[in-house]
Each structure stands twice: as structure tokens, then as C-alpha cells.
C-alpha positions as CSV (number, residue, x, y, z in Angstrom):
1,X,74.2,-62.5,-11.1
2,X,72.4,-63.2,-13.9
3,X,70.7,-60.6,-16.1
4,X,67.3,-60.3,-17.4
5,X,65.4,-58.6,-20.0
6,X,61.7,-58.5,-20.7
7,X,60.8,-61.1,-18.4
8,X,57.8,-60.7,-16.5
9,X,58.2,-61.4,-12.8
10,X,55.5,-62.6,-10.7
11,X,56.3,-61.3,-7.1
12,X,53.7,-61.8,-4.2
13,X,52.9,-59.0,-1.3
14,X,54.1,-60.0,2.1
15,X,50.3,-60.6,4.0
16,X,50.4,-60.4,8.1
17,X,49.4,-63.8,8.9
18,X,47.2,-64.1,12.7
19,X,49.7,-66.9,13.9
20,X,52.3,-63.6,14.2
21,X,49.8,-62.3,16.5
22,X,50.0,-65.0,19.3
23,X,51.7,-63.9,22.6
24,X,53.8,-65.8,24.7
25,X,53.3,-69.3,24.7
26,X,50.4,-69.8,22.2
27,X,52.5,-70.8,19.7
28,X,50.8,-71.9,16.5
29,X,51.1,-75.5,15.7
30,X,51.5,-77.2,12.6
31,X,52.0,-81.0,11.7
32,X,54.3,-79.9,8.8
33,X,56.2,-76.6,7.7
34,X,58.2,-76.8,4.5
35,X,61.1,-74.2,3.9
36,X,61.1,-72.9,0.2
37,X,58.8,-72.3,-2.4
38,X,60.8,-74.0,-5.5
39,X,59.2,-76.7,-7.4
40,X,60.0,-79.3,-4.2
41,X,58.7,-77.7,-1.3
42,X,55.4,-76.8,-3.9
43,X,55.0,-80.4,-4.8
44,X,55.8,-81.6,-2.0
45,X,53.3,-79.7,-0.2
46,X,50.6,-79.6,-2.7
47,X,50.6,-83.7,-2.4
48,X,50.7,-83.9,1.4
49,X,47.9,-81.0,1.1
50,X,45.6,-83.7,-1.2
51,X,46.6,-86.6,1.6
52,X,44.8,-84.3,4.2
53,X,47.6,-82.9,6.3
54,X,47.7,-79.1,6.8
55,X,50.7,-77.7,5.3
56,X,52.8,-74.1,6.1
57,X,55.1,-73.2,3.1
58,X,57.6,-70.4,4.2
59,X,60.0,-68.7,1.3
60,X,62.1,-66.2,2.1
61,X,61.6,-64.0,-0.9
62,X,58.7,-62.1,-2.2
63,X,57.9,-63.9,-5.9
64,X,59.3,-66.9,-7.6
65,X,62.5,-67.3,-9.1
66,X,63.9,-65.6,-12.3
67,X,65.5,-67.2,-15.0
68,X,65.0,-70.3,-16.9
69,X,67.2,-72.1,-14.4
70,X,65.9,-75.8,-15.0
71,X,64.5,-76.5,-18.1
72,X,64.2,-80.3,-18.7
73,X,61.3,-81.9,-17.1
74,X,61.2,-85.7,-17.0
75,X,58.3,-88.2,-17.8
76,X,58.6,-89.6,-14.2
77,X,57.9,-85.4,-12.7
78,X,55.4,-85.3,-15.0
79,X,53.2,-88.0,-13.5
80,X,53.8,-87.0,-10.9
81,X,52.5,-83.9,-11.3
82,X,49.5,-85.2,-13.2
83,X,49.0,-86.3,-9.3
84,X,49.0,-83.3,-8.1
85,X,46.7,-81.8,-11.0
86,X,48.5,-80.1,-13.1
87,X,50.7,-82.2,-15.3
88,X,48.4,-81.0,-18.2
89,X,49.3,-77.4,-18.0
90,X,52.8,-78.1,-17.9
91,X,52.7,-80.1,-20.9
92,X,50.4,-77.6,-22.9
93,X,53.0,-75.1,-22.2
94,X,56.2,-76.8,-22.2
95,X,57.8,-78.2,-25.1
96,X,57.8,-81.8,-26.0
97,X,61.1,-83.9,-26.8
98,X,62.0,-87.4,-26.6
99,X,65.1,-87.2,-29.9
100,X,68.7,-86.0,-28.9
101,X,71.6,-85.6,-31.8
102,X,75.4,-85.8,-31.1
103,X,78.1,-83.6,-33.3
104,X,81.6,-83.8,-33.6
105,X,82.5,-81.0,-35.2
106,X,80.5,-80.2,-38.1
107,X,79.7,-84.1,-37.9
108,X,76.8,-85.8,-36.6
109,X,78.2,-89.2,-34.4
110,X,74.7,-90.3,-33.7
111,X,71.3,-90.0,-32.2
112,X,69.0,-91.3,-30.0
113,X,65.1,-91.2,-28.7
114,X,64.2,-91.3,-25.2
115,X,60.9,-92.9,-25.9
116,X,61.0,-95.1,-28.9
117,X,57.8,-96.7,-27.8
118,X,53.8,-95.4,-28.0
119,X,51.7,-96.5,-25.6
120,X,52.3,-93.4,-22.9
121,X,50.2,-91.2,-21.8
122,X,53.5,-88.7,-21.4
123,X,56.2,-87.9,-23.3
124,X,59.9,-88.9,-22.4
125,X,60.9,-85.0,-21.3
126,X,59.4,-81.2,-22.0
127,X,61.2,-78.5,-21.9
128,X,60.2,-76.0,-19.7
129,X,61.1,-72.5,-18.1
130,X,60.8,-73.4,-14.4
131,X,59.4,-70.2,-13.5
132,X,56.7,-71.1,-15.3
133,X,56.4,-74.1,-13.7
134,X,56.7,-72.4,-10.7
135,X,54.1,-69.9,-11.2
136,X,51.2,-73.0,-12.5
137,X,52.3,-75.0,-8.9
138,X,51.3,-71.5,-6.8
139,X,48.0,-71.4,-8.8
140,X,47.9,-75.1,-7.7
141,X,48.5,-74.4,-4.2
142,X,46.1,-71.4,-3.8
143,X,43.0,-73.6,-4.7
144,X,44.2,-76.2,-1.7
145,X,42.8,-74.3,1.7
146,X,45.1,-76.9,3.7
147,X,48.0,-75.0,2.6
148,X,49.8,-71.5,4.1
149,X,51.7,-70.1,1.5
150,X,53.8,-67.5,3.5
151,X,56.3,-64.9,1.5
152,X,58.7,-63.0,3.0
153,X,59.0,-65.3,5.6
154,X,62.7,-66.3,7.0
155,X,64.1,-69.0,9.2
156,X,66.5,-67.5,10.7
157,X,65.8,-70.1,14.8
158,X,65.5,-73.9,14.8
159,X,65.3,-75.6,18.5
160,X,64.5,-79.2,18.1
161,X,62.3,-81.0,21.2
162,X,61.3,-84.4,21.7
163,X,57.9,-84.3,19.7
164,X,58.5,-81.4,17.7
165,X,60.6,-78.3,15.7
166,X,60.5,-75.0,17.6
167,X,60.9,-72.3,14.5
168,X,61.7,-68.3,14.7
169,X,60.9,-67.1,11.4
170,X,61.9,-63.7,10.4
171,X,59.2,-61.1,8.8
172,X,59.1,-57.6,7.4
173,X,56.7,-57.0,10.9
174,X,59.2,-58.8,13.2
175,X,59.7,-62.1,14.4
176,X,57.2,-65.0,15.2
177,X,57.5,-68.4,16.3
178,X,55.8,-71.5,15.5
179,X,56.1,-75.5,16.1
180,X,55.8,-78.1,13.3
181,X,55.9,-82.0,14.2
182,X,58.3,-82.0,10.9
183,X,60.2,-79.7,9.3
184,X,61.2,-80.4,5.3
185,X,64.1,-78.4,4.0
186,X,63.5,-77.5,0.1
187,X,65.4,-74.3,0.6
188,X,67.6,-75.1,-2.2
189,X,72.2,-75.7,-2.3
190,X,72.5,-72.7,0.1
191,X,70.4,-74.3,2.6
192,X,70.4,-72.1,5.7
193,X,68.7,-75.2,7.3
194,X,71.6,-77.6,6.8
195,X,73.6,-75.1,8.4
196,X,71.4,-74.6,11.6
197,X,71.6,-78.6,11.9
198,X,75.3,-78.3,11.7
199,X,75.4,-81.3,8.7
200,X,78.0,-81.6,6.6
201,X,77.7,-81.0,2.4
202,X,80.5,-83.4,1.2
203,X,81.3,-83.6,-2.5
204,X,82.9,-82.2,-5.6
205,X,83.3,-79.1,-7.1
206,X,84.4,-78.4,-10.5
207,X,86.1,-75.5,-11.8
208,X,85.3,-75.6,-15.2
209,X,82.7,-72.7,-16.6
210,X,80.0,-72.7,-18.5
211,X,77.7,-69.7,-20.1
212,X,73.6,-69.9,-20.1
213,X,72.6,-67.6,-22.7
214,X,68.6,-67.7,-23.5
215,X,67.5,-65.9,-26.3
216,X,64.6,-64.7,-27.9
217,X,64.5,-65.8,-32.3
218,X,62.4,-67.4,-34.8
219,X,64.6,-70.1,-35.9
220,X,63.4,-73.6,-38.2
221,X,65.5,-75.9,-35.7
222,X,63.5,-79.0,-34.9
223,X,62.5,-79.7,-31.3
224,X,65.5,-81.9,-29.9
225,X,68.4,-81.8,-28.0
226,X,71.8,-81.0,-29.6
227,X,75.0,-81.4,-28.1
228,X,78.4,-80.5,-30.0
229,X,82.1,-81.6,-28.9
230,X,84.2,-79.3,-30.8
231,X,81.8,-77.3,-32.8
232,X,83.5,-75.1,-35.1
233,X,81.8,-71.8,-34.1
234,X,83.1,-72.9,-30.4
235,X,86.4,-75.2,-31.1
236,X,88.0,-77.0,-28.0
237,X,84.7,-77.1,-26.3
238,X,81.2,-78.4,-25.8
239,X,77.7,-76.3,-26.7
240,X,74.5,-77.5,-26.3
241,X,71.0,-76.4,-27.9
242,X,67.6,-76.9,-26.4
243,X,64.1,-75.1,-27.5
244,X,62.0,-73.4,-25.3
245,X,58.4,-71.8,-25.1
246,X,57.6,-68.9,-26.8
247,X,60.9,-68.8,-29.0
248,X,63.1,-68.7,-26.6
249,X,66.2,-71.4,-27.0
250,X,69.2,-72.1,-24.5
251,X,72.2,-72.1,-25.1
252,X,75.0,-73.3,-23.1
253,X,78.8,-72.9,-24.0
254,X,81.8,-74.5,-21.8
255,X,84.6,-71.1,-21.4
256,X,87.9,-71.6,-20.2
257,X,87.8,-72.4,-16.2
258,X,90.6,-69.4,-16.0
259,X,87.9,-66.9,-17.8
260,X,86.8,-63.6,-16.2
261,X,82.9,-64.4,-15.3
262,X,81.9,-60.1,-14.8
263,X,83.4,-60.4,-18.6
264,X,81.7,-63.2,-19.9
265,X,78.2,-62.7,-19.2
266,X,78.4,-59.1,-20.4
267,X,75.6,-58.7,-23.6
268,X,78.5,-57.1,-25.7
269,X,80.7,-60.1,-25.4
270,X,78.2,-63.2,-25.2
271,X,77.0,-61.6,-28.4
272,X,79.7,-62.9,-30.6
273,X,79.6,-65.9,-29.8
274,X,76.2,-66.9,-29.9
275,X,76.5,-65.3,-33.2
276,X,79.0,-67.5,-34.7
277,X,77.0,-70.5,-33.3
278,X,73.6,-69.8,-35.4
279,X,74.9,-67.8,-38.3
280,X,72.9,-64.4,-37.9
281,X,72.5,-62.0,-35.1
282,X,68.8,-61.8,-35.4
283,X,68.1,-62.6,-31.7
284,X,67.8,-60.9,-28.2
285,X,68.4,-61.9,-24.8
286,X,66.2,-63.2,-22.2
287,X,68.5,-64.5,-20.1
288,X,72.1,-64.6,-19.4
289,X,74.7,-66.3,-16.7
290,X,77.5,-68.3,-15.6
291,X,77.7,-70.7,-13.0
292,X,79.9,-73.6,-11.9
293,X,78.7,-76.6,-10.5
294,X,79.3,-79.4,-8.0
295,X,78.3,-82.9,-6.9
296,X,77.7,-83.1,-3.2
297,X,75.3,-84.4,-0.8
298,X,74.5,-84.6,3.0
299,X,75.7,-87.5,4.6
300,X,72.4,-88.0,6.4
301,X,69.2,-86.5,4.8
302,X,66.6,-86.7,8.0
303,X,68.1,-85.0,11.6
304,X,65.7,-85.8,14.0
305,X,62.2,-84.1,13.1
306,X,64.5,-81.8,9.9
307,X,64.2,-83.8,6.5
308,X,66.2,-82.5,4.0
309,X,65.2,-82.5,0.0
310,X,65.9,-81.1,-3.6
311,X,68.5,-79.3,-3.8
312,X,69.0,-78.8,0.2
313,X,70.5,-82.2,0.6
314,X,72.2,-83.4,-2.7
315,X,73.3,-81.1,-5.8
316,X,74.6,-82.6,-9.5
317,X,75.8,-80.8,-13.0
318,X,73.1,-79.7,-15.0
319,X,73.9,-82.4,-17.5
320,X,71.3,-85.2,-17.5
321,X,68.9,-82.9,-15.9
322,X,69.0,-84.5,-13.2
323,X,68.9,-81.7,-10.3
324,X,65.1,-80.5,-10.1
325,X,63.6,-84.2,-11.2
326,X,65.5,-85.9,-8.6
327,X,64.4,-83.3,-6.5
328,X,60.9,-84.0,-7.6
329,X,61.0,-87.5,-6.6
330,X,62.2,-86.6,-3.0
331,X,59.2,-85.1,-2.7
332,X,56.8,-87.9,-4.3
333,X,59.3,-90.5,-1.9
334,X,58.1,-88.6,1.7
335,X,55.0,-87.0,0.9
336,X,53.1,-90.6,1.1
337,X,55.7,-91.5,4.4
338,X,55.0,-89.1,6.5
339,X,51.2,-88.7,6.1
340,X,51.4,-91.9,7.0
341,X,53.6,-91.3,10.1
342,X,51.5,-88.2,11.2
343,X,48.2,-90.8,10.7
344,X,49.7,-93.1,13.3
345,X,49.0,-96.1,10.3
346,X,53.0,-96.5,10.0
347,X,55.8,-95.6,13.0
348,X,57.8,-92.5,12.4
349,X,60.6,-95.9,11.5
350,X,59.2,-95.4,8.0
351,X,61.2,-92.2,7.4
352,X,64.2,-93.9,7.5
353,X,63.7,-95.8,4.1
354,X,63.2,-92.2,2.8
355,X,66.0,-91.7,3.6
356,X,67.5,-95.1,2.4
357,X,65.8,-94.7,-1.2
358,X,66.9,-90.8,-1.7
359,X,70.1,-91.2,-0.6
360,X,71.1,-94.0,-2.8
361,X,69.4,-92.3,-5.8
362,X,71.9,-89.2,-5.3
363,X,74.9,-91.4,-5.4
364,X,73.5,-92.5,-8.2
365,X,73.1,-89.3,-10.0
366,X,75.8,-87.8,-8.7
367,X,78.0,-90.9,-10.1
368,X,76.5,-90.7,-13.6
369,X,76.5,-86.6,-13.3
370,X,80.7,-86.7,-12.3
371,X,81.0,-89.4,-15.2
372,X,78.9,-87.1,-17.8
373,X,81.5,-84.1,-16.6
374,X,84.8,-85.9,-16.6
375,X,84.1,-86.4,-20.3
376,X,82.8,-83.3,-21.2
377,X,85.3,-81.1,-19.4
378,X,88.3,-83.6,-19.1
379,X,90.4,-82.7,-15.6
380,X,93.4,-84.1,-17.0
381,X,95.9,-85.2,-20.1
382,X,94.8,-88.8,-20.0
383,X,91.2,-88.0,-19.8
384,X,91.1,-85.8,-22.7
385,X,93.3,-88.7,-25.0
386,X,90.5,-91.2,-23.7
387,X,87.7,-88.5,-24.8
388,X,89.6,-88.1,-28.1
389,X,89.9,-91.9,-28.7
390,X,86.0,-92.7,-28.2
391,X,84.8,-89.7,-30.0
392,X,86.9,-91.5,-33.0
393,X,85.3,-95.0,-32.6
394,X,82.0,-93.5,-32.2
395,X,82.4,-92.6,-36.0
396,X,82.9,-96.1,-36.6
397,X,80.9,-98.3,-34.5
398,X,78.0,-98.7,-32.4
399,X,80.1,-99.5,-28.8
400,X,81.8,-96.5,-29.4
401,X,78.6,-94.2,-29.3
402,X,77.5,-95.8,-25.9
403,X,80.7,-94.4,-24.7
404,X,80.3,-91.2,-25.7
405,X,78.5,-89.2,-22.6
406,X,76.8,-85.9,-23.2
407,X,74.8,-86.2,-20.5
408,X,73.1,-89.3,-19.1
409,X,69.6,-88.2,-19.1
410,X,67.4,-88.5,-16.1
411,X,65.4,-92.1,-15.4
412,X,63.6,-93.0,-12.6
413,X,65.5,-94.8,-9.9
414,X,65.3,-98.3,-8.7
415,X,65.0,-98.4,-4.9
416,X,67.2,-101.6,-3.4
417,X,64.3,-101.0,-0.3
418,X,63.5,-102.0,3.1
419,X,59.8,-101.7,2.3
420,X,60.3,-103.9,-0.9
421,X,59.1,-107.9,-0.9
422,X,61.5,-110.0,-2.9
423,X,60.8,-111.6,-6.0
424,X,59.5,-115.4,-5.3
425,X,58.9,-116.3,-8.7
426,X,60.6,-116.3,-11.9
427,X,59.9,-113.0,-14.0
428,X,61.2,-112.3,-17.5
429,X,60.7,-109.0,-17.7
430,X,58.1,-106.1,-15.6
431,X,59.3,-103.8,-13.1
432,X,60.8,-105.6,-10.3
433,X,60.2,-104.1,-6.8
434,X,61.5,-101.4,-6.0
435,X,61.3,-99.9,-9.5
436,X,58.8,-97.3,-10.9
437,X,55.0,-98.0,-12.8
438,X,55.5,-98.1,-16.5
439,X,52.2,-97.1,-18.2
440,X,50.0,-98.6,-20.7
441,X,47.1,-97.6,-22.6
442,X,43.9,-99.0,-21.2
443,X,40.4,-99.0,-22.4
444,X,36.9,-98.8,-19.9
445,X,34.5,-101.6,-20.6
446,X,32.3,-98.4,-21.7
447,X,35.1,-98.1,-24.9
448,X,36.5,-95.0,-23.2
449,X,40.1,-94.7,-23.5
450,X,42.6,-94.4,-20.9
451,X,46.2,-94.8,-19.3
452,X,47.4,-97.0,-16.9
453,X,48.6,-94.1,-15.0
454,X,45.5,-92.2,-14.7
455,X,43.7,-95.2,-13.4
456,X,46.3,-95.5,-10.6
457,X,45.0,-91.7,-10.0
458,X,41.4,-92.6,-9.6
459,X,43.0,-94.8,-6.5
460,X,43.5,-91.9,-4.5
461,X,46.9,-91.7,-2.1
462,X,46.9,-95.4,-1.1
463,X,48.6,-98.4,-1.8
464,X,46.5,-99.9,-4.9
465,X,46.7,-103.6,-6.5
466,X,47.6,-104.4,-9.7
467,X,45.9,-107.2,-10.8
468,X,45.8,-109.3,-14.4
469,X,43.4,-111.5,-16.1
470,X,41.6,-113.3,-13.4
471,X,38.3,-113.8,-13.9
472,X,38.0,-115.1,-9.9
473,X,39.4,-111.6,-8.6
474,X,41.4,-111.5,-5.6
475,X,39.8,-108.9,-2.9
476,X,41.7,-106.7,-2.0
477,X,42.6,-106.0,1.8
478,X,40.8,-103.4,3.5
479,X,42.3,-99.5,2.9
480,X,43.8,-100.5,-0.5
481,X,43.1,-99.9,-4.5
482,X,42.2,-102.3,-7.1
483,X,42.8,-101.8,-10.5
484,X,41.7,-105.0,-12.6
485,X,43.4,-105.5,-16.6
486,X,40.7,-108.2,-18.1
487,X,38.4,-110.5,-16.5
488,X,34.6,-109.6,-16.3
489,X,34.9,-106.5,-15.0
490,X,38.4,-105.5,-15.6
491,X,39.9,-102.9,-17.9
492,X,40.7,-103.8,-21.2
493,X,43.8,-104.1,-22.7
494,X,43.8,-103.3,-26.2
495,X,47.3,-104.1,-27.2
496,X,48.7,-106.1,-24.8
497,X,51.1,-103.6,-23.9
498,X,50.5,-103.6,-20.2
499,X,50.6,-107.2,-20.0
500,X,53.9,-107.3,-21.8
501,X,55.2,-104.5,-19.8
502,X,54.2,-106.5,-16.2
503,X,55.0,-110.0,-17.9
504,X,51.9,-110.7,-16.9
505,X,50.2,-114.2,-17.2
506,X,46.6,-114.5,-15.8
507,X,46.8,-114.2,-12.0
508,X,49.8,-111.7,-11.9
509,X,49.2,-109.2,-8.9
510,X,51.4,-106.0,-8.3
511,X,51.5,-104.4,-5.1
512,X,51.5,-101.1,-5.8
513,X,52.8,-98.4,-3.4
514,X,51.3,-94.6,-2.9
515,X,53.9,-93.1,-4.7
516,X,53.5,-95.8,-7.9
517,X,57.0,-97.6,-7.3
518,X,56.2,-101.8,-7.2
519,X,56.6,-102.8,-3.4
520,X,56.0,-106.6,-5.0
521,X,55.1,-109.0,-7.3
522,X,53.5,-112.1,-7.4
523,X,52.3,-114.9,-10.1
524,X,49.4,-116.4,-7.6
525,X,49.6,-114.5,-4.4
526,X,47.8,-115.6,-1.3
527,X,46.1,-113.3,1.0
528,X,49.0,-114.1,3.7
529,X,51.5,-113.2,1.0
530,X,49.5,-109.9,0.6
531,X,49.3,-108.7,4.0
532,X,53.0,-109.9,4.2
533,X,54.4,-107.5,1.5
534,X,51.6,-104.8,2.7
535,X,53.1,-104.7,6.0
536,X,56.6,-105.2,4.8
537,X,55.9,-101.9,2.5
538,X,53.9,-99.9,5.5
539,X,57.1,-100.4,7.5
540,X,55.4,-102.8,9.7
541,X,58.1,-105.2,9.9
């Protein structure tokens, strides 16, 4: 359990909602209920809240969680948010980083910069106590009236029909029931959902330990991430060093799998240690635990009208932060799919490439986050000679250091999609389909400056073109966005970056999806081609 001290806690009074009052079979109705009020089921119901769908959000507890628990939030999350409205408050808080250093020993091996390049409207990562970012996504969802935020609310009954989810939901007044058209599971690795589903969780676990310790010090430490193999304050093992708001720094420490976890996280003995690490004892605890940590997933993440996200249907190792921003881009993946399906504008067949697209990005993470812990915590003799060998050649030369792995930090994933339109032209560079937006810097034709990203905003929650340097124009079908870079009436591009991002000539048009992945591409496209990858993307064919 971890301990706490001084840390505000911002807990929310169970409220008697009238749908407990119904009798018998007037049983409240609901196009969507989400289960758990963690930074998935929020975004994900704050987003399907701005697409127009009514939204209840159960969590079984009475506040949000306590703890930094994640920290590292990702540029990709935080457009996302800026969707959703409040990307700017996490960024004002959080703390911005794009430069990681490697140590062996007392010796740095090399460093890197997650954002080399200007031109974004967002920086590569922030660092961030999720509870804050909790607490600004419940301000978010108390100004949207679509959305029932429910504490104190349990699932503890699922029943699935043909056309909907029967729930029995546990209260401090007594039960009540209600039916949803979908249900999405946020509700986090323990998922009491999974369980009533009766899907599997298959995966790894690992057995080596590691320590959290946040602390509370004024320290000169520049804002970046430090990782040590060896340090000499913590020999034989890794240690890692990240800032924090309000001078408060994590710290993790790999222990001995075999160590006594009551003993570990007690004050008296994590002192030491943290002490020998900064050279001073001029600190205090926020924040202390130990966990373990496994790579699993469900094998299937939608059963029947249940959709699983976040933590719920795929867990990795902290390293790469990759747990809460993948879950974050479940929740960016359905939102747009099943407002859609609920509309009647795409067949409930659309929730399968959900499905296709998530479950392929948690192999992926969870193959990059078993990689980054088979190095850091070597299982074995041989693993730990091959860790020793390329921490020597990473002294010496630059192949080396790209074996070295401290963590491969969280990207965006590229979707190989149902919904995506093949290439039929030769690209040098751009996102191909089924990969993520890049931004740009844009200027108005008034002078005012702008992103790429937050013109994709002004769009709304449709599919949008993309369009380059064509004075003609191409109109866009009925029901979509246009965003236009040069011509007459285009946006300017002041650098050229976004045409050098899309390799785009004059003519170049990007189908853009809802959720700002590229469905296609094309050099000259006709309006057949259009409507083709439009459909194709829609899950119209």
C-alpha cells in the first residue's frame, strides 16, 4: 500500500441519482456507460460527450486516485487532450521535457532529445502527477451536461441481450439497475469487468522489484530524464530521476526481487538510500511504494456490447511510459467509432478495427516494454553478460548506444488498418496511412499564427481533408473538413515545414480521420478516389 504525506485528496460525496428511483421495469437507458473514472474512462467520455452522445461514468470510489502513479505524459495525449479542452492546463502545470541522459556508473554513455525539431505546438512529453490530471479532466467533465459522473457507484451484475448491457450497480443506498447500448471497461488491471466476461489476461509477470519514492526538495537538477545502470550510490542496479511539479522529484530504484516489500517502503529504510543517491538528506516524502509489474493483455478487447480499454485490457512496465498514454489512445481510437455506430452513419462492424488497431498497438508496447525489462533487470546469466557487453560498446560507439534500452519511450502507433486506403503513388516521406498527424506551424491570411493541429480542431469531430497548394481547390464531400495550406484562400505556410512533413507537392490531399490518424493519401485525387477511401475509412466496405 503506498503511503502518503501532505497530499491533498480531492474525494467527491456519493449524490442519490433519480435513475435509483425507478421501479420495476423502468430501467434507465443509456447509449453509453463507462466503468472508471481514471484518465481513460474521463477522456474517453469527455470526447464522446463533445460528439453528442450522452455519457454515464460509474467509479467505484469516492475521489480520484492518490499518488503520482503515472507521470509522463506524451505529445500524442496531449493533443489529444487539447481536443478535449484542456491540454493547456496540463501543460501550464506539468513539467516540460523532451532531453534524457544515460549513466554508467558515475559515467554519462549518452543522451538524447525526443523533439529535436521546432515547429510544434507541444512538447515531446510533461511530466505530470496524474492526480492532477485527474482532478483538471473532472473540472472538464462537470462543464459537459451530457455527462453523469457517478461516485460510489459499483458494478458488481452484467447480463448482456441482443441490443443492449443489462448493469446492477452497487450503491451506498442499495442496488439499481440500468441498460447501456455499450459498455466501456476503463476500470483499470483489476478489472472486475474482464472477470464478469469470463476473458482471459494472458501475459508476463516479472518478479523483479522496484521502489517509487517521491519527495519533496529544492534541488538545481535540470528538467530531464536520468537513468543510471550501476550508479554508485545504488551498485548492481538501475535508478531513475524525473522532476515533477511543485518540487517534488521521483525516484525509482530496482531492489533485490527476494527483498521484504513491508521493509522496503518503510520511511526509516527508503531514507538511506535516497540519501546516498542526492548527497543530502534535505528532503521529505510525498509519496512512497513498491510494485511489480507485468505485460499482459486480453486476447479479445470488445465481447459483444463490453469494450475493454486502458489498463482493463492490456498492462506494460512503467518504462517507456507507455501504460496511461496507450491508454489514452484507446480512448481517442473508439470515441470517434462508436458515435459513429450509435449515429447509424457506420455499422456496429466498425468496432472491430478498434479492436484491430489497439490490439496490435499492445503487442507492440508490450514487446518494446518486455525488451526495455529484460535489459534492465536481466532474468538470466547470459542476459546480464549481453547487458554488460553493450554497456561497454556504448562507451565507444554510436551502434552501441542504440542498444542500450532504458526504456523505449512512448510514440504514437502506426495502425496496419482495415479502414486505411493504400498508398497509389510514390511518397518520399509524410505519414503514410495508418500513422498519426504531425503538426506544423501555420499562419491565417490575417498574419495570425497557428498550428496545424489546432486547425484540425476548428474541424470539429469529423473526418477533415488535408489539402496543399491548389489554387483550383478540390470540394470536399458533404459532412467533411477542409483545411487548405496555400492557394488563394489557404493557410500559409511560413516555413515549409508542413509541406516537408506531408511531402507535399501542389495537389497533395490527406484524408484525415476523426481521431487525426491519415486514412489516405493522394498526389491528384479524384472525387471517386475520395469517396472510395471515405467509405473504406467509415467502414463502409
Amino acid at each position: 500500500m503506498a503511503q502518503t504525506k501532505n497530499q491533498a485528496k480531492t474525494q467527491f460525496g456519493y449524490r442519490r441519482h433519480p435513475d435509483q428511483d425507478r421501479a420495476g421495469a423502468n430501467v434507465a437507458e443509456y447509449p453509453i456507460v463507462v466503468i472508471g473514472a481514471g484518465p481513460v474512462g474521463l477522456s474517453l467520455a469527455i470526447d464522446l460527450a463533445q460528439r453528442g452522445q450522452s455519457v454515464v461514468l460509474l467509479d467505484d470510489a469516492d475521489r480520484i486516485g492518490e499518488g503520482s502513479r503515472a507521470i509522463c505524459f506524451s505529445k500524442r495525449s496531449l493533443e489529444f487532450w487539447d481536443r478535449l479542452g484542456i491540454g493547456q492546463r496540463m501543460v501550464d502545470k506539468g513539467v516540460v521535457w523532451s532531453v534524457g541522459k544515460i549513466f554508467h556508473g558515475n559515467s554519462q554513455l549518452y543522451q538524447f532529445n525526443l523533439l529535436p525539431e521546432q515547429g510544434h505546438k507541444r512538447p515531446a512529453f510533461i511530466n505530470l502527477q496524474q492526480f492532477h490530471a485527474e482532478a483538471y479532466l473532472v473540472d472538464r467533465v462537470e462543464e459537459l451536461s451530457a455527462i453523469s459522473l457517478r461516485w460510489c457507484n459499483k458494478v458488481v451484475g452484467l447480463a448482456q441481450r441482443n441490443d443492449h448491457v443489462a448493469l446492477t450497480i452497487a450503491t451506498p443506498d442499495g442496488p439499481y439497475c440500468l441498460h447501456a447500448n455499450f459498455v466501456v471497461a476503463c476500470d483499470g488491471a483489476h478489472s472486475s469487468l474482464r472477470q464478469m466476461v469470463g476473458a482471459e489476461f494472458a501475459g508476463q509477470a516479472f518478479e523483479d522489484q522496484f521502489l517509487i519514492a517521491d519527495v519533496r526538495m529544492a534541488a538545481e537538477f535540470p528538467t530531464e530524464r536520468w537513468f543510471w545502470f550501476d550508479p554508485p550510490f545504488h551498485a548492481g542496479r538501475s535508478a531513475l530521476l524525473h522532476k515533477q511539479p511543485d518540487d517534488i522529484w521521483r525516484i525509482d530504484l530496482q531492489l533485490n526481487r527476494f527483498a521484504d516489500p513491508a521493509a522496503e517502503k518503510l520511511p526509516e529504510n527508503v531514507r538511506p538510500r535516497i540519501a546516498r543517491m542526492l548527497g543530502h538528506d534535505k528532503f521529505d516524502f510525498e509519496w512512497i511504494s513498491l510494485y511489480k509489474f507485468q505485460c499482459r493483455r486480453m486476447d479479445r478487447f470488445i465481447h459483444g456490447r463490453v469494450i475493454f480499454a486502458g489498463d482493463a485490457a492490456h498492462q506494460v512496465s512503467p518504462f517507456g511510459a507507455r501504460g496511461a498514454n496507450s491508454g489514452l489512445e484507446d480512448g481517442e481510437n473508439l470515441s470517434w467509432k462508436l458515435d459513429r455506430v450509435l449515429r447509424k452513419t457506420s455499422p456496429e462492424s466498425l468496432l472491430e478495427s478498434y479492436h484491430v488497431e489497439r490490439s496490435a498497438a499492445a503487442d507492440e508496447n508490450i514487446r518494446e516494454s518486455t525488451r526495455s525489462t529484460d535489459f534492465m533487470a536481466p532474468n538470466s546469466h547470459q542476459e546480464a553478460r549481453l547487458r554488460k557487453a553493450v554497456l561497454s560498446l556504448a562507451k565507444e560507439t554510436e551502434f552501441g548506444k542504440r542498444m542500450v534500452n532504458a526504456g523505449r519511450l512512448s510514440v504514437p502507433s502506426v495502425y496496419a488498418s482495415p479502414l486505411s486506403t493504400d498508398d497509389g503513388e510514390v511518397w518520399r516521406g509524410g505519414p503514410r496511412p495508418g500513422a498519426s498527424m504531425p503538426d506544423a506551424p501555420l499562419s491565417a491570411r490575417s498574419g495570425d499564427a497557428m498550428y496545424l493541429t489546432e486547425a484540425f480542431i476548428q474541424q470539429g469531430t469529423r473526418f477533415t481533408l488535408l489539402e496543399f497548394g491548389n489554387s483550383a481547390g478540390t470540394d470536399a464531400p458533404e459532412g467533411l473538413g477542409m483545411i487548405r495550406i496555400g492557394g488563394a484562400s489557404g493557410f500559409v505556410d511560413p516555413d515549409g515545414l508542413a509541406a516537408a512533413r506531408y511531402d507535399a507537392a501542389p495537389g497533395a490531399t490527406y484524408l484525415l480521420r476523426p481521431d487525426g490518424y491519415v486514412a489516405a493519401r493522394f498526389r491528384h485525387p479524384t472525387p471517386m478516389a475520395l469517396d472510395a477511401a471515405l467509405a473504406r475509412a467509415s467502414g463502409l466496405n
